[in-house]
matplotlib code that plots the C-alpha trace (Angstrom):
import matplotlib.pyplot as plt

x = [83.6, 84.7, 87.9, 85.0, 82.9, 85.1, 86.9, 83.6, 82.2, 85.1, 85.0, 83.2, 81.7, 82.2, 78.2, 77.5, 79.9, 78.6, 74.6, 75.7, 77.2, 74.7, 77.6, 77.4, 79.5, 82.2, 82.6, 83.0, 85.1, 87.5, 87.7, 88.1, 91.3, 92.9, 92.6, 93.8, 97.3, 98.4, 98.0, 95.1, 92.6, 93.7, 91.4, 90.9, 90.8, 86.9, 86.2, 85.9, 87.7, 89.6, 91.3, 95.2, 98.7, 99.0, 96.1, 97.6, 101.4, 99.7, 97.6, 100.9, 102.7, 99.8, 100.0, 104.1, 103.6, 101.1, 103.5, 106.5, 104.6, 103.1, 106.6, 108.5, 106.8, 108.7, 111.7, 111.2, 109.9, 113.3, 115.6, 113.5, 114.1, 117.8, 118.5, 116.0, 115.1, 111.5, 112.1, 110.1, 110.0, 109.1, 108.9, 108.8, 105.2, 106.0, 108.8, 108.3, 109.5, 105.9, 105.8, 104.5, 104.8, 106.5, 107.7, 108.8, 110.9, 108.8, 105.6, 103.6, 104.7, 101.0, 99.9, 102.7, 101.3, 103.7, 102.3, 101.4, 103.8, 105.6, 109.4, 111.4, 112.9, 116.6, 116.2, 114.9, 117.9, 114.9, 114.8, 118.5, 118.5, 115.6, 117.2, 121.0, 120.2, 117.5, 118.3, 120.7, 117.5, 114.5, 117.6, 118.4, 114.5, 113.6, 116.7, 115.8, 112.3, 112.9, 112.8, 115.7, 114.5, 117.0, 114.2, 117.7, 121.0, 122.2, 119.9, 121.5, 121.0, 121.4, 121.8, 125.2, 125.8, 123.2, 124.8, 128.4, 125.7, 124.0, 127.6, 129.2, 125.6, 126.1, 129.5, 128.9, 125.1, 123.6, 122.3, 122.1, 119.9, 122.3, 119.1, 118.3, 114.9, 114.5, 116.9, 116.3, 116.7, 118.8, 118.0, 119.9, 118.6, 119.4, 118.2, 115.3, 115.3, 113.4, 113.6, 114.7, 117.0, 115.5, 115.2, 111.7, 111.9, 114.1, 114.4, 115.5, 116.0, 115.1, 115.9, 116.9, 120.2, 121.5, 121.2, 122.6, 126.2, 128.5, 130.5, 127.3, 126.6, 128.5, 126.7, 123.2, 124.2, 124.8, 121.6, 119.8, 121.3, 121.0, 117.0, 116.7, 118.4, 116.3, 113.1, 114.2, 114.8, 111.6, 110.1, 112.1, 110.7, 107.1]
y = [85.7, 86.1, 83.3, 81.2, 81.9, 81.8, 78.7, 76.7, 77.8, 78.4, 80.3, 83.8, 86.8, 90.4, 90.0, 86.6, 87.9, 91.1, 89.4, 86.2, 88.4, 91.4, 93.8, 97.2, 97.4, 99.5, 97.5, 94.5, 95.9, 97.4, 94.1, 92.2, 94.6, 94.3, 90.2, 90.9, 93.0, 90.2, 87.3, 85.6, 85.7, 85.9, 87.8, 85.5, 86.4, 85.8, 88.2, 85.6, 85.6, 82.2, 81.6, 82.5, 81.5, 82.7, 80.7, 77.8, 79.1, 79.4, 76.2, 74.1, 76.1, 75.2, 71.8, 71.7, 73.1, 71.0, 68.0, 69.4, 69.6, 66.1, 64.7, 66.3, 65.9, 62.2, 64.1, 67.0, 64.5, 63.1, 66.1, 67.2, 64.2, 64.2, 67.8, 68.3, 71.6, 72.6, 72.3, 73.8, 74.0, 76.9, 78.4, 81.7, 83.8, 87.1, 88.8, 86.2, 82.4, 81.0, 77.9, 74.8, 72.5, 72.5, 69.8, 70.0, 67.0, 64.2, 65.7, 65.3, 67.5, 67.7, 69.9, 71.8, 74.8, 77.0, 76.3, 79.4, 81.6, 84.2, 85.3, 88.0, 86.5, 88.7, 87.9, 84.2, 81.6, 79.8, 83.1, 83.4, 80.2, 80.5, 83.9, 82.0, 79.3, 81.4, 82.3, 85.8, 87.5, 86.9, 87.2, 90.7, 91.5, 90.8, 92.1, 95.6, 95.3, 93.9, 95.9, 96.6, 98.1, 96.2, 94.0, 93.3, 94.7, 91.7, 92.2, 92.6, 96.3, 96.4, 94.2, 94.7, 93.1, 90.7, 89.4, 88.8, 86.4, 84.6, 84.2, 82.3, 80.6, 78.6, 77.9, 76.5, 74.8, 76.5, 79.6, 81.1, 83.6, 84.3, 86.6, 88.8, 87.9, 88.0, 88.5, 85.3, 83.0, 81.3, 79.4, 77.2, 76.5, 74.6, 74.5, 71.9, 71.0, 70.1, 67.7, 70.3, 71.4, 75.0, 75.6, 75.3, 75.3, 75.4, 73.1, 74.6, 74.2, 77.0, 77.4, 79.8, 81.8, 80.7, 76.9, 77.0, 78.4, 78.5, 75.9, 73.5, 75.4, 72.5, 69.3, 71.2, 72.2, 68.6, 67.1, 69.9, 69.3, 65.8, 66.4, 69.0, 66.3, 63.9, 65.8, 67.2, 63.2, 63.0, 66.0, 65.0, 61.1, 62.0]
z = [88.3, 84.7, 85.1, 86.7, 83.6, 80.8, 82.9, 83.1, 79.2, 76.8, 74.2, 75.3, 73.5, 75.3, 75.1, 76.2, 79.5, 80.0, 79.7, 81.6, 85.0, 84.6, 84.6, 83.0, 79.9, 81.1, 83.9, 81.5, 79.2, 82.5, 83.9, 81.0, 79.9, 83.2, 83.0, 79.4, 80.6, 82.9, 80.5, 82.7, 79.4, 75.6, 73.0, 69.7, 66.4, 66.3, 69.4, 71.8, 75.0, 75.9, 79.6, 79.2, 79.6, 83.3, 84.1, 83.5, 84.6, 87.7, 87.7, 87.2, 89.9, 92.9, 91.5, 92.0, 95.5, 96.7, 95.1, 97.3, 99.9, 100.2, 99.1, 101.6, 104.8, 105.9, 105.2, 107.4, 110.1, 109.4, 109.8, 112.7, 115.0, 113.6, 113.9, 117.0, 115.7, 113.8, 110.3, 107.4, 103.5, 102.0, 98.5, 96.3, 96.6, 95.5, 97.4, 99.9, 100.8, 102.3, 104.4, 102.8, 105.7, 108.6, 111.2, 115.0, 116.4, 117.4, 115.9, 112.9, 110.1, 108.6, 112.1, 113.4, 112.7, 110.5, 107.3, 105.0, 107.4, 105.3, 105.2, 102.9, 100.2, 101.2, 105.3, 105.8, 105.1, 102.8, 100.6, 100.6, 99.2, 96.9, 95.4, 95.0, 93.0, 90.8, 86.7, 86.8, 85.1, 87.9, 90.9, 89.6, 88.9, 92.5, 94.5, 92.9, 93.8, 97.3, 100.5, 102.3, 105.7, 108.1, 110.5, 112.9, 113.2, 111.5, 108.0, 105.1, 104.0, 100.2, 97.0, 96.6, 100.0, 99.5, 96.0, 97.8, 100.1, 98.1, 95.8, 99.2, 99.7, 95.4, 96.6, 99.6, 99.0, 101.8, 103.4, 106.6, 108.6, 112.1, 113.5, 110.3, 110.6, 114.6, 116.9, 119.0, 116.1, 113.3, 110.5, 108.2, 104.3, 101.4, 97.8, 96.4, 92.5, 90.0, 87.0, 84.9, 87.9, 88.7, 92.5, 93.5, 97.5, 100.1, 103.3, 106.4, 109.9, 112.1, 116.3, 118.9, 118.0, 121.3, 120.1, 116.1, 117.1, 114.3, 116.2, 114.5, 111.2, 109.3, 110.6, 110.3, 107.0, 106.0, 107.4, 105.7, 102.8, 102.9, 103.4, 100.3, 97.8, 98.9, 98.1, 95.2, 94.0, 95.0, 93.1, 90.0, 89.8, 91.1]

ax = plt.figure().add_subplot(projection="3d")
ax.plot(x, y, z, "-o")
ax.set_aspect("equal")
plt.show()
């Protein structure tokens, strides 16, 4: 109510907020604090309340994804039909990688049905890839932060063992996930850019365990990869 308010009026006295919402005062003054701590309104020097940095940190990042995801959906209609797996793109939402889009070979990528699906950041091959390609800083700040609660026998267990991973995943360009999130199925991942060249997204392709055998790991890593630099060409000229 008060983001709506201040978003809609400007410039805001404590008064004209408190008057305009019919809130007690101490509820006011609580919620306006709290908004306050986490940057999403900024107190001026005249007493007035303004809408702040996070606000629009957070208005430029829903633009970004909905961006990634209408630029990416021919591609992952592309690597579906050429990989014959369901592919997805995902990107960073909290400790998570969550689906933008998704595509299944021979469908439509705008209705397959795995949009807004969530996966760890430190099991999913697109949070593998998210986290390797991240600044040192924010990589260290989530891995400690992260929960590492094995889902599989095959999940990685602790951020020692997950930073040798995600060191062979820069080296290489992409990530893997050989059953760490479920035990029927593997993903493969790789990296999407921006203009200023900070990873964004990740494009993977995602199928029973029984069907990505390491025998294939390097040709679906190359169409995967293939997919995520032409999306991020995309993002960058868009």
């Amino acid at each position: 109510m008060i983001l709506d308010l201040i978003g809609r009026r400007g410039r805001l006295a404590f008064s004209t907020i408190q008057k305009t919402l019919d809130l007690p005062k101490s509820t006011t003054h609580q919620l306006l604090k709290a908004l306050v701590d986490i940057s999403a309104v900024q107190l001026q020097a005249d007493g007035r309340f303004v809408l702040g940095p996070k606000i629009c940190e957070l208005g430029c990042l829903g633009i970004r994804q909905r961006t990634i995801d209408s630029l990416s959906l021919k591609h992952l209609e592309l690597l579906a039909g050429q990989s014959g797996f369901r592919c997805e793109i995902a990107t960073f939402e909290g400790r998570d990688a969550v689906v933008l889009a998704s595509a299944r070979p021979g469908g439509d990528a705008r209705c397959s049905g795995y949009e807004g699906m969530r996966w760890p950041l430190n099991r999913a091959a697109t949070g593998k890839a998210l986290l390797a390609f991240l600044d040192e800083a924010d990589r260290m700040r989530l891995l400690a932060d992260l929960d590492w609660t094995k889902a599989t026998p095959r999940s990685i267990a602790s951020p020692d063992a997950m930073r040798r991973e995600l060191e062979l995943i820069r080296q290489r360009g992409w990530a893997l996930d050989d059953r760490e999130v479920l035990d029927d199925t593997s993903c493969i991942a790789a990296p999407v850019f921006d203009g200023r060249n900070r990873v964004v997204a990740a494009i993977a392709t995602v199928g029973q365990a029984d069907m990505i055998t390491p025998e294939r790991y390097e040709m679906l890593a190359g169409l995967v990869r293939n997919a995520a630099n032409a999306v991020s060409q995309d993002v960058r000229e868009a």
